[in-house]
C-alpha positions as CSV (number, residue, x, y, z in Angstrom):
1,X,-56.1,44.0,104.3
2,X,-58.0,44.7,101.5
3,X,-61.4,42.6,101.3
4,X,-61.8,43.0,97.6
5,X,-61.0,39.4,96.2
6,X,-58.1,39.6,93.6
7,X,-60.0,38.9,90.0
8,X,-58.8,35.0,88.7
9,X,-56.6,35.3,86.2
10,X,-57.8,34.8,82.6
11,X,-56.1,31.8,80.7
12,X,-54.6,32.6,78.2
13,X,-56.2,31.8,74.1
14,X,-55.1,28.9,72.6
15,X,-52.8,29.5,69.9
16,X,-53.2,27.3,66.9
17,X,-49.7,26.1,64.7
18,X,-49.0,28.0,61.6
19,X,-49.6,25.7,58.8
20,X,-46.5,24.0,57.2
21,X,-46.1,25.8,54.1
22,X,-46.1,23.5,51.3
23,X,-43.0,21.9,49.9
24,X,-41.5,23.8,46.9
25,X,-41.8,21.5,43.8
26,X,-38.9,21.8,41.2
27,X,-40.4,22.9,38.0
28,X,-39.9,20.1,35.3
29,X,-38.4,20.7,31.8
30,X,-37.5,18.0,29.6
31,X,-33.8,16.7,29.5
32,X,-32.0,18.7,26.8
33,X,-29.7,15.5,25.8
34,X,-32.9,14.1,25.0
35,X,-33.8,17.1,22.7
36,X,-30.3,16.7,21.0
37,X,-30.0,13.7,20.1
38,X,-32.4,13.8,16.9
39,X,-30.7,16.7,15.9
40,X,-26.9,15.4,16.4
41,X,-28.3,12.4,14.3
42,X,-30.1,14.8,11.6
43,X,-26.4,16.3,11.0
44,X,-24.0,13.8,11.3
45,X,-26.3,11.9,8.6
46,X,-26.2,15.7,6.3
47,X,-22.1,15.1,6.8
48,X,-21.7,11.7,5.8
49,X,-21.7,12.5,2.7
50,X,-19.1,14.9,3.1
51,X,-17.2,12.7,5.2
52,X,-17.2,9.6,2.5
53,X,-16.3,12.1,-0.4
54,X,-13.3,13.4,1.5
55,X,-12.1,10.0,2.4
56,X,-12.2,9.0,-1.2
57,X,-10.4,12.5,-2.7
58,X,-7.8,11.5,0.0
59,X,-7.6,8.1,-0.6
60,X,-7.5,9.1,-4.6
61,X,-4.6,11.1,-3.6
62,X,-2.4,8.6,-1.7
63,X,-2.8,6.3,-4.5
64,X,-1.9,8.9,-7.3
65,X,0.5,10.3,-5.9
66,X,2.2,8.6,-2.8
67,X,1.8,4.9,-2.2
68,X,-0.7,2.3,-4.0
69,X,-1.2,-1.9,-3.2
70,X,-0.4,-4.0,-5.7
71,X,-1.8,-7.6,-6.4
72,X,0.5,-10.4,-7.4
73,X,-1.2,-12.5,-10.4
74,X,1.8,-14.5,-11.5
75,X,4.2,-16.8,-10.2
76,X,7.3,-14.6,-11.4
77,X,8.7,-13.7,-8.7
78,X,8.1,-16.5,-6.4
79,X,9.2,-17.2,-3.4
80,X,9.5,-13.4,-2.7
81,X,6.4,-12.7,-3.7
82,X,3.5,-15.4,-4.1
83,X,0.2,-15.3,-5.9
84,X,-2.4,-13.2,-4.8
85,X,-0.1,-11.2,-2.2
86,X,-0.3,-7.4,-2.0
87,X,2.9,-5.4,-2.3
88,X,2.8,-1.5,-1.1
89,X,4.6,0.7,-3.8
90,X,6.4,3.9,-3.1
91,X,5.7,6.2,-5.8
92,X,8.1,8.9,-4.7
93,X,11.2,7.3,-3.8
94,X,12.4,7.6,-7.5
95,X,11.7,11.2,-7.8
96,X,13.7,12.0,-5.2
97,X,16.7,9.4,-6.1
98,X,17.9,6.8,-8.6
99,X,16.8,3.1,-9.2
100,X,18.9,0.7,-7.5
101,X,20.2,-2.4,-8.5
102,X,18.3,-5.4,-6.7
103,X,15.1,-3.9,-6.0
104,X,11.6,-4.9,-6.9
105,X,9.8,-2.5,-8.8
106,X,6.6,-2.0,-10.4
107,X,6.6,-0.9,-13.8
108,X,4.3,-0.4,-16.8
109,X,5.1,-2.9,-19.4
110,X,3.8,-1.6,-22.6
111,X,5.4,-1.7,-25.8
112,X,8.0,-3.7,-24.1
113,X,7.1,-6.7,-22.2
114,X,4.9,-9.8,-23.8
115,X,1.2,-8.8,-24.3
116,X,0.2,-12.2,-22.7
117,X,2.0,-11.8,-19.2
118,X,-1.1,-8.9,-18.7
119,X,-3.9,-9.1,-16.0
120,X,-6.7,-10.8,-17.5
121,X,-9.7,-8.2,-18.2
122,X,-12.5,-9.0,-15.9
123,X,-15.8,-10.5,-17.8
124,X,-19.2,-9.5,-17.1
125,X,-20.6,-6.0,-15.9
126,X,-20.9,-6.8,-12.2
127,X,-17.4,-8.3,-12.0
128,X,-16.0,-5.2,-14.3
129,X,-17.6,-2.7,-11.8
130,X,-15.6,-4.7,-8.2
131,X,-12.6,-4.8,-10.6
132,X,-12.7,-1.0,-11.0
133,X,-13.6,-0.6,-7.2
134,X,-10.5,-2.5,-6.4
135,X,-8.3,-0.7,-8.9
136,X,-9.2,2.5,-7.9
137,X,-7.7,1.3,-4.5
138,X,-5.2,-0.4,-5.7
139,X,-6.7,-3.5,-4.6
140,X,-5.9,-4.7,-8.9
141,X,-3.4,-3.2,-10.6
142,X,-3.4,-2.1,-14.1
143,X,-3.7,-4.3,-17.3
144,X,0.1,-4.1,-18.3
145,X,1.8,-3.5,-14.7
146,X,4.5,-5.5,-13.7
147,X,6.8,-6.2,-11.2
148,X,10.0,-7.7,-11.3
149,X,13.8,-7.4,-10.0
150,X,16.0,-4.9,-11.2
151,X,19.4,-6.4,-12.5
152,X,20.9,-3.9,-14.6
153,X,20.9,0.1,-14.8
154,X,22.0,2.2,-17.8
155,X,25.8,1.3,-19.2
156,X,25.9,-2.1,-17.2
157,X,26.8,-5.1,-19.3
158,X,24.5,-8.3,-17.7
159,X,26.2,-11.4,-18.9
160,X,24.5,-15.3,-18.6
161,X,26.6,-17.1,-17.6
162,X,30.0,-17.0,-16.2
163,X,32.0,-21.0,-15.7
164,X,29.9,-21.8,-12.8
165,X,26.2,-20.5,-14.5
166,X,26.4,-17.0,-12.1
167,X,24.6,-14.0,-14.0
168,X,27.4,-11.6,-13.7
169,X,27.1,-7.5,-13.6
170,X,30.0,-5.3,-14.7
171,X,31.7,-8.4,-14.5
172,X,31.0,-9.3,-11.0
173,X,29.0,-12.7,-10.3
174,X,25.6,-12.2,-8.3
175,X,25.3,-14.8,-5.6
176,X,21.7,-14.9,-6.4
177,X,20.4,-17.7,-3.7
178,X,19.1,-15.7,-1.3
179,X,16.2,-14.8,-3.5
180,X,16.1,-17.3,-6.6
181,X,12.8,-19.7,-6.6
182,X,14.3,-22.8,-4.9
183,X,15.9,-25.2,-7.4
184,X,15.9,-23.0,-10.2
185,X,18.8,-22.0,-11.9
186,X,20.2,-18.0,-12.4
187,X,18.7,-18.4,-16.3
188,X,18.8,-21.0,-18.9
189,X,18.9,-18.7,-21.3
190,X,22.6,-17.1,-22.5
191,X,22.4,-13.4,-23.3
192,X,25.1,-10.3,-23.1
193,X,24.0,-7.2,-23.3
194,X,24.8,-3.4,-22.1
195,X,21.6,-1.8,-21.2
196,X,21.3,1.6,-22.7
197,X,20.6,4.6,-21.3
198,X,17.7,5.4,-19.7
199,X,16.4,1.8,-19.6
200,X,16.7,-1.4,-17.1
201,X,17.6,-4.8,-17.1
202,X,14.7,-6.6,-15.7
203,X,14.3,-10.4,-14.3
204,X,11.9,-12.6,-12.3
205,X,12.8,-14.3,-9.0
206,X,11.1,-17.3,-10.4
207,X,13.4,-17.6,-13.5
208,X,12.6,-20.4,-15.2
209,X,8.8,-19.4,-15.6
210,X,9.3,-15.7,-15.5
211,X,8.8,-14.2,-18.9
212,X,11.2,-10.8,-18.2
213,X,14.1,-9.2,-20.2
214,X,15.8,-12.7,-21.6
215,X,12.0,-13.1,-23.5
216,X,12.6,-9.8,-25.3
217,X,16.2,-10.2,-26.7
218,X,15.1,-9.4,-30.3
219,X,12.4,-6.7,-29.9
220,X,13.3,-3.1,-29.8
221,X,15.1,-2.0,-26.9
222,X,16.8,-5.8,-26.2
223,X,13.8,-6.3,-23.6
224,X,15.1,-3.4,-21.6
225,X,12.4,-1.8,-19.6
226,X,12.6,2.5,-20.4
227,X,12.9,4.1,-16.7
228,X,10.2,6.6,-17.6
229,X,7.8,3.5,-16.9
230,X,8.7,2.8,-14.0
231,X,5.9,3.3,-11.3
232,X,7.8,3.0,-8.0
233,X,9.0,0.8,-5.7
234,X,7.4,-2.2,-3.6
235,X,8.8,-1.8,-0.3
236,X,6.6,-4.4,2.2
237,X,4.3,-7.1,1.7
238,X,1.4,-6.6,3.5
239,X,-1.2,-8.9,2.5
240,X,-1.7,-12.1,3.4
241,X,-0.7,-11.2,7.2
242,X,1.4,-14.7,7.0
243,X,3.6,-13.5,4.3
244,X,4.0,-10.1,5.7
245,X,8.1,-9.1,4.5
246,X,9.9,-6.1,3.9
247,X,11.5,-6.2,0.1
248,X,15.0,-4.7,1.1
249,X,18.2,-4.8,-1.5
250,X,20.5,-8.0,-1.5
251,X,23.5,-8.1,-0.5
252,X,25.1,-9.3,-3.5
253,X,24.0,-6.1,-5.5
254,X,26.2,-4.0,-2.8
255,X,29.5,-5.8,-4.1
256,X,31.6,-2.3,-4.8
257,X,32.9,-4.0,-7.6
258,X,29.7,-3.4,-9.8
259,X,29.9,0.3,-9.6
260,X,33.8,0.0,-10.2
261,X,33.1,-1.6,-13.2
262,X,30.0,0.3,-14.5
263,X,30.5,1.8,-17.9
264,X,33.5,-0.4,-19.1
265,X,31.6,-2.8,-21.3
């Protein structure tokens, strides 16, 4: 046995913990919505203006050229159309086809309706400038625009009255109830006449305050409206929302009759 003692064993050197490393930290930059959002607001406000004057040449073109509103100022045409109401007009429709008998157009009515049937001209500057606004619109028509029912087209002979007070066309009576002013009579008036060519045969719904063809008997053209004057069709009332209509053609005006006839005197 071996007497040399076996050397203790050395312990062994503490080991000390690495050190946590330290948390990464995300680096901070400022939120590019944030940084956008002046800028989106600097160039939408450099558009605007570009944005109103477009919406103006287009709504400039829609009235010149397509469809315009129309005010009512009168009672002429009552019930089918009261005071104040807004009529859209069709400004193509009759360069694409011929006036009808029965519908309600818009015409200008110089040189051939009464002077005292126009708009009245706004007074004052302020008022003059919201006038043009609205004109420009269409909100106001113009001074010497009118609008009434078409009764007669070139050749047709309108006659007031037949033996039971009918307005007859081509010799066909118009049952005329379905749009006369309640109570009121076809015309008080007694007239017969052929309505030459390239003019129309106007009236007023409202016929016994309507001042329309029968008030023109004795000026040049026999009150007939020329068809060169026309300025289109009003198709839909859309203003007030309670009086909201379409304008469509009476029935009585379809009577094959009246076409039969046309041109026979």
């Amino acid at each position: 046995m071996d007497d040399q003692e076996a050397a203790p064993e050395q312990p062994a050197a503490a080991q000390t913990p690495p050190a946590p490393e330290p948390a990464e930290t995300e680096a901070t930059s400022p939120d590019p919505q944030d940084s956008d959002a002046p800028r989106k607001r600097r160039s939408f406000l450099r558009e605007l203006p570009f944005l109103i004057g477009t919406a103006l040449v287009l709504a400039l073109l829609l009235k010149v050229f397509i469809v315009q509103t129309f005010y009512i100022p009168s009672s002429s045409m009552e019930d089918t159309l009261r005071i104040d109401d807004r009529v859209l007009v069709n400004k193509v429709v009759y360069h694409l086809r011929d006036i009808k008998r029965g519908e309600v157009v818009v015409f200008n009515g110089a040189n051939s309706f009464d002077e005292s049937q126009r708009i009245t001209k706004p007074e004052g500057a302020v008022t003059a400038a919201f006038a043009g606004v609205a004109r420009f619109f269409g909100a106001q028509g113009g001074e010497r625009d009118y609008i009434k029912r078409v009764i007669g087209l070139p050749g047709d002979r309108v006659r007031c009255c037949d033996e039971r007070g009918r307005i007859t066309v081509n010799g066909v009576a118009l049952d005329e109830g379905a749009y006369l002013y309640p109570g009121d009579r076809p015309s008080l008036e007694t007239f017969d006449i052929v309505v030459p060519e390239g003019r129309l045969w106007m009236m007023g719904d409202h016929r016994t305050v309507s001042q329309d063809s029968r008030s023109h008997l004795g000026e040049p053209g026999g009150g007939t409206v020329p068809i060169d004057k026309v300025i289109g069709k009003a198709f839909v009332v859309v203003w007030p929302f309670g009086h909201w209509q379409s304008l469509p053609i009476p029935d009585t005006f379809k009577q094959p009759a009246i076409d039969a006839n046309a041109g026979r005197g």
